[in-house]
C-alpha positions as CSV (number, residue, x, y, z in Angstrom):
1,X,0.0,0.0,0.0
2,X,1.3,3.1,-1.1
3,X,2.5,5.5,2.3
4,X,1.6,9.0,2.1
5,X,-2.0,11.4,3.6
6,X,-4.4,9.2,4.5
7,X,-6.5,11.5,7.2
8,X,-9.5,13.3,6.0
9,X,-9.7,17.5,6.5
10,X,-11.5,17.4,9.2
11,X,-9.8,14.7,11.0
12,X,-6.3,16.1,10.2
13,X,-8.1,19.6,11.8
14,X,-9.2,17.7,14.9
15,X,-6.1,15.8,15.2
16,X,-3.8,19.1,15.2
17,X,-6.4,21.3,17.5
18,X,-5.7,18.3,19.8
19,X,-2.2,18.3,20.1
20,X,-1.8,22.3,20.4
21,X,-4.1,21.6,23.4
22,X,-1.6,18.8,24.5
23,X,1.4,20.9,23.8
24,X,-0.1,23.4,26.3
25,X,-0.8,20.6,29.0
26,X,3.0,19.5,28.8
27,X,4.2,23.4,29.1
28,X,2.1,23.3,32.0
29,X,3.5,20.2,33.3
30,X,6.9,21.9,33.1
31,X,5.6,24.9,34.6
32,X,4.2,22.9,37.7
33,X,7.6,21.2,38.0
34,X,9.6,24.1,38.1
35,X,7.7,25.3,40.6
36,X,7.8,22.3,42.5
37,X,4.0,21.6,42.9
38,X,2.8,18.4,44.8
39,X,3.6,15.1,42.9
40,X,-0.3,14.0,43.1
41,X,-0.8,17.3,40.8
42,X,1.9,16.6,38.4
43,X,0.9,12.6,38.1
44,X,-3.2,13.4,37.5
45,X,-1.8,16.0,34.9
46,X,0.4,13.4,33.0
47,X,-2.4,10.9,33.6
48,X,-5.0,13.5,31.9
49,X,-2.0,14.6,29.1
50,X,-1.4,10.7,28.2
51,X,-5.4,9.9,28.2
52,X,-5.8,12.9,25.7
53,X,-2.5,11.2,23.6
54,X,-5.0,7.9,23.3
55,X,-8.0,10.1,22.3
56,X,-5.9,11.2,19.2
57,X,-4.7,7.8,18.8
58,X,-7.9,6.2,18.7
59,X,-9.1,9.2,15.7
60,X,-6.3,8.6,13.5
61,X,-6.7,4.4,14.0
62,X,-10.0,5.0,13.2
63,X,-9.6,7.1,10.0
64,X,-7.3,4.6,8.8
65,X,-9.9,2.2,9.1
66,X,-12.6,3.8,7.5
67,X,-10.4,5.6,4.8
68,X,-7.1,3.6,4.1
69,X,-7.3,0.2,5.0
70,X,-10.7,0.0,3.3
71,X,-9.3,1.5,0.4
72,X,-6.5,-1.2,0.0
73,X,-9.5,-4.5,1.1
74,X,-11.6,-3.2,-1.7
75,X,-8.4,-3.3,-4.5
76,X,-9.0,-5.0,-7.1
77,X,-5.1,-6.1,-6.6
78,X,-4.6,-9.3,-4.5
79,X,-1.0,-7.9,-3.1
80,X,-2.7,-4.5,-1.7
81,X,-5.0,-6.1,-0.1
82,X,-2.3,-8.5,1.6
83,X,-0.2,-5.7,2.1
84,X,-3.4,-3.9,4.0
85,X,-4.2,-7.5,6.1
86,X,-0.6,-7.3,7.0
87,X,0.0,-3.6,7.8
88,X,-3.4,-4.2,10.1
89,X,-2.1,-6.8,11.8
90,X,1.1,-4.3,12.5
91,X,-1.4,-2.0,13.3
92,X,-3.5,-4.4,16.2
93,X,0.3,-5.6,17.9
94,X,1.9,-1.9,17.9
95,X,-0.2,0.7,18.4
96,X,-4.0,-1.1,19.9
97,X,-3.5,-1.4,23.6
């Protein structure tokens, strides 16, 4: 299967707002270290950053679902569509936890 943009505009959209959100949860996570808050804080606020990571996750696993990996199944060409079964199956032992 040919690499390259596989996220839709509005998913790529969503996706970015996202992480400018998370970029400003981990500057506030430096922030509250430098100022040496309580570790409870810091630990619920990298607990909260990494859930919002998986939320991301989960949209671009999902696009690639309904966008790429159904484009490659329904090839007319037997070797995308293993290539697509085989890149899943990458897919399912890295990245689904």
């Amino acid at each position: 299967m040919p690499k390259g943009k596989c996220l839709t505009k509005d998913r790529k959209k969503d996706a970015i707002d996202k992480l400018k959100r998370i970029e400003g949860r981990i500057k506030g996570l430096i922030k509250m270290l430098e100022d040496d808050r309580y570790c409870i804080d810091i630990l619920m606020q990298i607990s909260s950053t990494h859930e919002a990571l998986r939320v991301v996750g989960k949209g671009v696993i999902q696009n690639y679902l309904e966008v790429c990996a159904t484009d490659g199944l329904n090839s007319k060409s037997k070797k995308i569509q293993q290539e697509i079964y085989n890149e899943l199956m990458d897919v399912i032992y890295k990245y689904v936890k």
